[in-house]
C-alpha positions, 0 to 999 in steps of 0.5 A, spaced: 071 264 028 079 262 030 076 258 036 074 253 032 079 253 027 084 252 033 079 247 035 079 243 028 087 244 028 088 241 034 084 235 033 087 234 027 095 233 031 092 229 037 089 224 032 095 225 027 097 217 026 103 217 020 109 222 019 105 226 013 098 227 017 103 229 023 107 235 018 100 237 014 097 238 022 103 241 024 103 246 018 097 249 020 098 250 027 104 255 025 100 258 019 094 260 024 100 263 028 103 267 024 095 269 021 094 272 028 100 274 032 105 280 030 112 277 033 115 278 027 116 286 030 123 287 031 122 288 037 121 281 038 128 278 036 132 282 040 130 281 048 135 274 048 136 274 055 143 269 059 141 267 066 145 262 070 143 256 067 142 258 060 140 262 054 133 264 055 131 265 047 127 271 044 120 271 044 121 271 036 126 265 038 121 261 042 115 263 037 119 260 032 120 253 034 112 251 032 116 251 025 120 244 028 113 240 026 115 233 028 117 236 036 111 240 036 105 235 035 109 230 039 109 235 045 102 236 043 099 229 044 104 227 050 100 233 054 093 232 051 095 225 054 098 226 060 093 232 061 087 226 059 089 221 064 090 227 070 083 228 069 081 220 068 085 219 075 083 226 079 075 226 077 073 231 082 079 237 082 081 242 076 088 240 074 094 244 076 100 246 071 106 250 071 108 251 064 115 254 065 118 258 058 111 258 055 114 263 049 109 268 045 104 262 043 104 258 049 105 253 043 104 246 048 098 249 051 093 253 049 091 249 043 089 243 047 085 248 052 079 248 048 078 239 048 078 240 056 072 243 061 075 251 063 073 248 071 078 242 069 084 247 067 088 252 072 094 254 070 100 258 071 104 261 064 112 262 066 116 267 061 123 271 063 119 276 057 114 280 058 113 281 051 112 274 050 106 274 056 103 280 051 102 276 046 100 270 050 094 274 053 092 277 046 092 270 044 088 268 050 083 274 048 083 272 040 083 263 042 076 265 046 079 262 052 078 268 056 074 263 062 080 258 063 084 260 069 090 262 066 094 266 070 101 269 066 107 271 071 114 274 068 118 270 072 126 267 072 124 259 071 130 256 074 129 260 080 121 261 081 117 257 086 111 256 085 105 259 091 104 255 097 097 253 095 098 250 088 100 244 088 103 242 081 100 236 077 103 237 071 109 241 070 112 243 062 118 246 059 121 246 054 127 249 052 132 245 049 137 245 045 140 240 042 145 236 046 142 239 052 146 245 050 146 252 050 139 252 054 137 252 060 133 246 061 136 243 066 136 248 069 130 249 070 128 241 070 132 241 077 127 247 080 121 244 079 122 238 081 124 240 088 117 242 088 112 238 085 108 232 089 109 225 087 104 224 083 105 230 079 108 229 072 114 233 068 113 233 061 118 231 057 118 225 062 125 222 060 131 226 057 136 220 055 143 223 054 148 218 050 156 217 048 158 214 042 163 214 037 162 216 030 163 220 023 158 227 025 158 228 018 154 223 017 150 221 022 142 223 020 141 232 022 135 235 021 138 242 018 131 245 016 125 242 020 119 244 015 122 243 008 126 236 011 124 233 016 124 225 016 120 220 020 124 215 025 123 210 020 127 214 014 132 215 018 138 211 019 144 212 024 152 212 020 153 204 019 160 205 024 158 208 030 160 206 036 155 206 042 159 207 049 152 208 053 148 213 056 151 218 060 144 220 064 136 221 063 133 227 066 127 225 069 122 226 075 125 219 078 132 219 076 134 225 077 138 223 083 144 227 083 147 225 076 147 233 076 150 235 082 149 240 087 154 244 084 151 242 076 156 238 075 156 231 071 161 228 070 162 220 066 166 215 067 173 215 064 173 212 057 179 208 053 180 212 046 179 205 041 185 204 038 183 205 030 177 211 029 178 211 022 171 210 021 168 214 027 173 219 029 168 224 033 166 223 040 158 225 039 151 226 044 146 224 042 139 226 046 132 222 045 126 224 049 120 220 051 115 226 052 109 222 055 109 214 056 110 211 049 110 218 045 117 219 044 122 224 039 128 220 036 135 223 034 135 227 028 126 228 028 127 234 031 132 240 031 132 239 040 134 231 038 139 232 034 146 229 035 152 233 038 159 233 036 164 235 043 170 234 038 173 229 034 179 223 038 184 227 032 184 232 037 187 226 044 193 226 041 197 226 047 191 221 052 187 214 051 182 215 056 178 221 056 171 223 060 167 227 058 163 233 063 157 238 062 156 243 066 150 248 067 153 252 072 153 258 066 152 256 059 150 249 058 157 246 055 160 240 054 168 239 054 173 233 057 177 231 061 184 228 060 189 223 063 196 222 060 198 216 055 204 215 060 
């Protein structure tokens, strides 16, 4: 019974092709998993986890983001896509995924499962949570996918190195926080990449990470991802904002030192305008393309909206500026100053 009612939602996001259909599709992932799970439990809110690299969240945490819709089904078509074209190009073997903070729902995965033969999926399931691979594998019995060759393994992300012998054709994580903070995303990113062959793909494919001037307050923010979120078309950026650029994209290909060893990034030095009257905050704005033209724009999801490093008000005593982010412990950005005279 609850196989093909998946089956039948999971259709539904996959084929989704308007804001609204995306939303009522979405909806009806999140209700099948609170029907069918128990993270609700108190036990579930409570094992937050800080590693180096970032927070990893709680089962209850990660359990809830299926409630960010927009991120949801975007990430859900990108893999069926990405996991459709592994098929099309490697016809004779199953396809190998790492899927690193899967969570309590293995949100990303699992649902699509059951559109893909079992000998064409062989998949390792990452979580620092032993309860979230609890509800993972009480979700495998209930989903009916008991024959897929799932394997589930507590383990630290950032720091896992996958057997000898599997070889990553797709790798997934997804644990961000907007302006790439708090989480450990890159972190983790930064891991698999080492590991992964060149025909592998990592979803998201690109995470774009961009400076600019503007007024925060008025810059388009998803506050609540269920009663109102808005398409791309709905959403208009602050008419004064001031684009300085991208500061550097997370991808498999472009990785290339922009975090550096010791996880640093440092900009370039910025020239503070001589009138921010109308944009008085210096802001990081993320847009990830998650497969090919499958893409989350600023302010659709709660992971891209814009992030405020602080307002120019505060560089009294400076007219350049450059801004640092550093993963070393928790995923932060702050600047560095250069005096006016």
């Amino acid at each position: 019974m609850y196989k093909e009612e998946l089956v039948f939602i999971v259709r539904s996001i996959v084929e989704s092709n308007t804001y609204k259909s995306h939303i009522a599709a979405a909806e009806k992932l999140s209700l099948f998993y609170k029907k069918v799970t128990s993270i609700q439990d108190l036990q579930y809110k409570s094992n937050e986890t800080i590693v180096t690299g970032g927070v990893a969240l709680s089962s209850f945490e990660a359990g809830s983001c299926v409630d960010d819709y927009l991120r949801t089904v975007f990430f859900i078509k990108g893999i069926h896509k990405a996991i459709t074209k592994l098929c099309i190009d490697y016809p004779e073997k199953s396809i190998n995924i790492l899927y690193a903070g899967c969570g309590p729902y293995a949100t990303l995965l699992l649902p699509l499962l059951s559109l893909f033969h079992k000998n064409r999926i062989n998949a390792i399931l990452l979580d620092i949570n032993v309860s979230s691979l609890n509800s993972v594998q009480n979700l495998i019995s209930i989903m009916g996918l008991e024959e897929y060759k799932l394997q589930l393994i507590e383990a630290n992300a950032i720091t896992y190195s996958k057997p000898e012998n599997f070889i990553i054709d797709l790798a997934i994580s997804e644990t961000m926080h907007y302006g790439l903070t708090r989480e450990p995303q890159v972190a983790i990113v930064k891991n698999i990449i080492a590991q992964m062959p060149a025909h592998g793909i990592l979803i998201p494919q690109e995470i774009n990470i961009d400076l600019a001037y503007t007024f925060y307050a008025k810059e388009p923010f998803v506050k609540d991802a269920v009663h109102n979120v808005k398409g791309r078309n709905e959403l208009q950026p602050y008419a004064f904002r001031i684009d300085l650029g991208r500061l550097f994209t997370i991808s498999k290909e472009h990785f290339n030192g922009q975090i550096k060893s010791e996880s640093k990034f440092e900009s370039n030095f910025y020239n503070l305008p001589d009138d921010y009257s109308n944009h008085p905050d210096l802001c990081i704005f993320t847009e990830l393309v998650i497969f090919e033209d499958i893409e989350l724009k600023t302010a659709e999801s709660y992971i891209t909206n814009p992030y405020c490093v602080t307002s120019l008000y505060n560089f009294k005593d400076t007219s350049v500026f450059q801004l640092v982010y550093d993963i070393t412990d928790i995923p932060q950005w702050t600047y560095n100053l250069q005096d006016k005279y």
